[in-house]
N, C-alpha and C positions, 0 to 999 in steps of 0.2 A: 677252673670251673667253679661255679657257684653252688652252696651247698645244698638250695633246689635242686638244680638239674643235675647234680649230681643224685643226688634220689630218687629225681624223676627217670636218670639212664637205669638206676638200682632196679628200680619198679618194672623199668620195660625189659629188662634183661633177663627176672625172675620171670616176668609172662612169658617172651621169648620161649625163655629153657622148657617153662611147663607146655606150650604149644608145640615145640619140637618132640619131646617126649610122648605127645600126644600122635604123632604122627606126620605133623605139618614141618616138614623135614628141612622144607624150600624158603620157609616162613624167615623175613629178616628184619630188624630195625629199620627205619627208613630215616632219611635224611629229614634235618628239623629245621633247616633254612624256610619255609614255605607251611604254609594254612595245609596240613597232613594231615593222616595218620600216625600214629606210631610206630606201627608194626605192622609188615604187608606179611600178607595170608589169605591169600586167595581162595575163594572168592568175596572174601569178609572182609571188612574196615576193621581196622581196633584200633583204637584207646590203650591208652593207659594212664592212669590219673594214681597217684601215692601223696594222701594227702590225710592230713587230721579231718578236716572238716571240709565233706561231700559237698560241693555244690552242683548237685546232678540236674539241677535245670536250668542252668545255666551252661553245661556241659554238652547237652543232648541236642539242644538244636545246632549247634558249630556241629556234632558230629553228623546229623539226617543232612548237612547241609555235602560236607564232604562226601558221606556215603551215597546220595543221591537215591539212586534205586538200588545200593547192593546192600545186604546183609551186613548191620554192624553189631559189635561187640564191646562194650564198655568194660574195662577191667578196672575196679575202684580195690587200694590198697589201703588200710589203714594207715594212716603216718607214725604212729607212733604202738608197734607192737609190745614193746614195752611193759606195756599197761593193760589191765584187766580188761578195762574194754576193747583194746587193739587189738589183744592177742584173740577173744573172743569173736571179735568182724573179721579179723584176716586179710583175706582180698574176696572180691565177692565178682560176678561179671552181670552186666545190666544190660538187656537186650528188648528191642523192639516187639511188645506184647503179642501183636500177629507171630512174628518170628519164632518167640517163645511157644507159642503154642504148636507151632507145627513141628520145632524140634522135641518139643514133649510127645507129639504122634508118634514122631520115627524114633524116639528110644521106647518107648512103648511098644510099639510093633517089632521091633527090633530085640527085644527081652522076651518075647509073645506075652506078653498083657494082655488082656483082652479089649480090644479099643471097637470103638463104633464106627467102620470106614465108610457106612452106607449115610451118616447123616455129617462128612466133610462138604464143606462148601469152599472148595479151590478157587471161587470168583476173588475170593477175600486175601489170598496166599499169594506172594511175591513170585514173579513167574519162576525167579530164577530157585523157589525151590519145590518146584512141581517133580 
């Protein structure tokens, strides 16, 4: 194995673990023969990218093109934690700005925050997370 994907399996194994631990119990690597995902976790796409240097738009349309209309999740790993700057990025996850915003409602509503539910506009929100 090449010392990429050998960091690349590192990167998706540590998301893995932490989505498992999150609850997503079912959640597994997925086969890399084929234009993927990394890791299924339904109902969500994800990514996983372990790299020094982000190329997240370059990234992001290959992944809207896979995910189509589901929910995706971009997981960006620093490549080299190492270093002051690595250890400070970490891993970070990048998500579709609609998406992000309605997952910020439900932790919000979900912590009781005080949130505005009379002025959502659901026209804008991905059916599948109504």
């Amino acid at each position: 194995m090449s010392k990429a994907r050998d960091k690349g399996t590192k990167g998706e194994n540590e998301i893995l673990d932490l989505l498992q631990r999150a609850g997503f119990s079912d959640s597994h690597r997925t086969e890399s023969s084929r234009e993927s995902h990394d890791i299924h976790c339904e109902p969500f796409v994800v990514e996983v990218k372990f790299a020094k240097r982000w190329l997240l738009f370059d990234w992001i349309p290959k992944l809207r093109r896979v995910a189509q209309d589901r929910p995706f999740v971009l997981f960006a790993i620093h490549g080299d934690r190492r270093t002051q700057t690595g250890a400070e990025v970490g891993k970070v996850a990048v998500l579709d700005a609609d998406f992000a915003a309605e997952l910020m409602y439900h932790y919000a509503t979900y912590s009781g925050r005080a949130v505005d539910s009379a002025s959502r506009d659901l026209t804008q929100v991905p059916q599948a997370m109504h």
